[in-house]
C-alpha positions as CSV (number, residue, x, y, z in Angstrom):
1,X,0.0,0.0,0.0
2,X,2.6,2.1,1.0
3,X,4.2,1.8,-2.5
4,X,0.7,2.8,-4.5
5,X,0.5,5.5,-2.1
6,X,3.7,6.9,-3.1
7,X,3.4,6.1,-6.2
8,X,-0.2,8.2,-6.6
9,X,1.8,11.0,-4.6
10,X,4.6,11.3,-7.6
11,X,2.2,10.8,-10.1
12,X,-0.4,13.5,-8.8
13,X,2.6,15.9,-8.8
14,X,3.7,15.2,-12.1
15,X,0.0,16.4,-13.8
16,X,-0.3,19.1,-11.4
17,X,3.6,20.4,-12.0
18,X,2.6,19.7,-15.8
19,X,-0.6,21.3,-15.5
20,X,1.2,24.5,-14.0
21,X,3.9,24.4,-16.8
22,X,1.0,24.2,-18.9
23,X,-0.8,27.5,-18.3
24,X,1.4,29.6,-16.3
25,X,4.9,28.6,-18.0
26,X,3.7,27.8,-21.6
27,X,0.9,30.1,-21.5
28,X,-1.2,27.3,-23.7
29,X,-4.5,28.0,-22.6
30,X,-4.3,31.8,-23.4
31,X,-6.8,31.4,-26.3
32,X,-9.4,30.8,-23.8
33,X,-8.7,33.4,-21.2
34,X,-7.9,36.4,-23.6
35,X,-7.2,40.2,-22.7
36,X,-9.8,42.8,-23.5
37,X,-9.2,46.1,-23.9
38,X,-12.9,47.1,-23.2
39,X,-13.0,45.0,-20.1
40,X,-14.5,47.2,-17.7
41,X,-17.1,48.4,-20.1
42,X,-18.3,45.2,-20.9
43,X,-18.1,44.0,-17.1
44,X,-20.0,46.8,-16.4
45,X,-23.0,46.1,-19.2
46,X,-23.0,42.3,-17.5
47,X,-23.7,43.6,-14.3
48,X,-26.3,46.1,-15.4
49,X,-28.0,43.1,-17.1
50,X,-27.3,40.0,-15.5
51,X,-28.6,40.1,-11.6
52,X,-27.4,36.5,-10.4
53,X,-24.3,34.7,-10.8
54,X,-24.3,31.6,-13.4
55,X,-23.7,30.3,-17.0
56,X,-25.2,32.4,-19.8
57,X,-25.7,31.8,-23.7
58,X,-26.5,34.6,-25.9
59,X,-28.7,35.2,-27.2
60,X,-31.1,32.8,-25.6
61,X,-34.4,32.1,-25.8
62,X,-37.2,32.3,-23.3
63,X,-38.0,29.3,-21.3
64,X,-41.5,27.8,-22.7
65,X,-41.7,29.4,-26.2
66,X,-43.7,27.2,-28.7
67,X,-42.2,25.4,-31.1
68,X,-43.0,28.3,-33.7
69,X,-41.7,30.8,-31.4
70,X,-37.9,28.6,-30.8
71,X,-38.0,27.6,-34.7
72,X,-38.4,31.6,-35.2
73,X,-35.8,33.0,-32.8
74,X,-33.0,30.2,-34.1
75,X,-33.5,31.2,-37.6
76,X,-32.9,35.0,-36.4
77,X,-29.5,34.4,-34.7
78,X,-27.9,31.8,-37.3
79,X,-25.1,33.9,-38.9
80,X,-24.8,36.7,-35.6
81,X,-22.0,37.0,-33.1
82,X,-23.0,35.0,-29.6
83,X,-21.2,34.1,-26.5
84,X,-20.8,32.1,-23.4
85,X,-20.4,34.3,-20.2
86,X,-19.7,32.9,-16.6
87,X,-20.8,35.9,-14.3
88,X,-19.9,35.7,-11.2
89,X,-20.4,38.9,-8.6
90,X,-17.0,39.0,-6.8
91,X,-13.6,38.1,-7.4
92,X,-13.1,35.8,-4.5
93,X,-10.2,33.2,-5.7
94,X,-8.4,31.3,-3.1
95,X,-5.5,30.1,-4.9
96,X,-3.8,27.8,-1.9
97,X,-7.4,26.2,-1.8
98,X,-8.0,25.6,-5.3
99,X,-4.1,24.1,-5.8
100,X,-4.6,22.2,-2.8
101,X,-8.0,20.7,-3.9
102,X,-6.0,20.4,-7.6
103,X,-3.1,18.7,-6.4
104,X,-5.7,16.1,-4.3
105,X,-7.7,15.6,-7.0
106,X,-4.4,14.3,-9.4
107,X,-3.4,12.1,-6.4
108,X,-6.4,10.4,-6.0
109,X,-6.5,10.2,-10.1
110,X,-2.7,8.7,-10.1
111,X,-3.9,6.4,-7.3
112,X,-7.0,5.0,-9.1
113,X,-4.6,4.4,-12.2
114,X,-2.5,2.2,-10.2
115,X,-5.6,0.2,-8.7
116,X,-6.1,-0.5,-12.4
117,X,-2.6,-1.3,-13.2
118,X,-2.9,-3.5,-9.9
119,X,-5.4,-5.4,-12.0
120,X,-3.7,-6.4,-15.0
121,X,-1.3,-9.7,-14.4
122,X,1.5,-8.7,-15.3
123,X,1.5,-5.3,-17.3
124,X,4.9,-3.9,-19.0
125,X,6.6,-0.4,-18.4
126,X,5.2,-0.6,-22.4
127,X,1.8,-1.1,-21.3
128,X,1.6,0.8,-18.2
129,X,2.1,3.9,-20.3
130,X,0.2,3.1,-23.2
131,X,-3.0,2.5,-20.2
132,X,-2.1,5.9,-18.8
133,X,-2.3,7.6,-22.2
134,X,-5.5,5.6,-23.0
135,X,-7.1,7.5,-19.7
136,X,-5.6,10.7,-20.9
137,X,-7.3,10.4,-24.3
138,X,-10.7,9.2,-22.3
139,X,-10.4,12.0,-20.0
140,X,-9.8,14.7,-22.7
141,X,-12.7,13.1,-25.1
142,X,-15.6,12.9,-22.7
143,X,-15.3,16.5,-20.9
144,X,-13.1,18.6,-23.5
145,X,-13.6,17.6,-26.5
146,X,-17.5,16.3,-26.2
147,X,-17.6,20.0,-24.5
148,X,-16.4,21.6,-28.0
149,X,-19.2,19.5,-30.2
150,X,-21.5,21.8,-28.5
151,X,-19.7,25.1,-27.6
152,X,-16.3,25.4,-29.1
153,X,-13.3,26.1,-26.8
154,X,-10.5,28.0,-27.8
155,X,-7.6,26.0,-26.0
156,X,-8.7,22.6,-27.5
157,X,-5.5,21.7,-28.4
158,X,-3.7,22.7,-25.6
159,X,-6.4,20.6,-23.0
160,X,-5.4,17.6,-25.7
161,X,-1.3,18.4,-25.7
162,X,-2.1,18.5,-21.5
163,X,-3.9,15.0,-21.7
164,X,-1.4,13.1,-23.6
165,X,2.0,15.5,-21.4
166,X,0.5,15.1,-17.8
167,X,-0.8,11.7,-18.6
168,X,2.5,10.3,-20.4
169,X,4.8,11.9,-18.3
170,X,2.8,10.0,-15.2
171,X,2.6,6.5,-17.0
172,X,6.2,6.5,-17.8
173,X,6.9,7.3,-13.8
174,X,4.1,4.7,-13.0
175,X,5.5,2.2,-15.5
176,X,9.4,3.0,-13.7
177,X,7.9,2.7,-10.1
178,X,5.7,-0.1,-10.4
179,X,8.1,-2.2,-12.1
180,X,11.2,-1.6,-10.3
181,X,11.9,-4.4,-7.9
């Protein structure tokens, strides 16, 4: 146990020092978080408009329109400029709390990883990685990429470069550690 648990530990800081490299170092993400000149304008026109904090399309349509009414309004905004906001009323980041709650989330990741490696009779440094790559890719198709079907992201390809970097990096530590004697 005390081998997985060390184990998870290495491999939970390997995605979160990758994940750091990732936005901080490498500034991949940037797409998605840009700078606005008009900032302040446009925060203020948000808060003028939008009263509670949440996830906003627009334009969006009323709730209970009939089907007239929806087949109407989508035909009116196909071809116009729309966007996703996430309005939220104060700027209240904790950054310890969030990396601490990141860095537990990557452990516990790492650690079911190896309770799956755990399963397989007698898995290869070979295999170990190519499994850890193969939860990367899950991982990145099921939130990130199903996520951009429906409302395109701008940093697609860096979540995928930070799927198959924090995942491979991790599998070829797990695939070292497990298999050492």
């Amino acid at each position: 146990m005390k081998k997985n648990l060390l184990g998870a530990i290495v491999g939970g800081l390997i995605l979160f020092v990758w994940q750091a490299l990732s936005h901080m170092a490498f500034n991949l993400h940037e797409p998605n978080q840009k700078y606005s000149a008009g900032q302040d304008s446009v925060l203020a026109a948000i808060k003028t408009h939008i009263k509670e904090p949440g996830g906003y399309i627009l334009p969006r349509m009323q709730d209970e329109l009939s089907m007239e009414q929806m087949e109407s309004f989508t035909k009116s905004i196909q071809g116009k400029s729309w966007a996703m906001v996430r309005y939220y009323q104060a700027y209240e980041i904790d950054m310890t709390s969030n990396m601490v709650r990141g860095l537990a989330v990557n452990i516990l990741l790492a650690f079911l990883l190896i309770w799956i490696i755990n399963r397989l009779k007698a898995p290869s440094k070979q295999t170990i990685l190519s499994l850890s790559l193969v939860v990367g890719f899950i991982a990145f198709s099921n939130i990130s990429y199903t996520e951009h079907i429906w409302y395109p992201v701008f940093d697609l390809r860096a979540q995928l470069i930070d799927a198959f970097v924090g995942w491979g990096l991790t599998g070829l530590w797990l695939g070292y550690w497990i298999k050492r004697s």
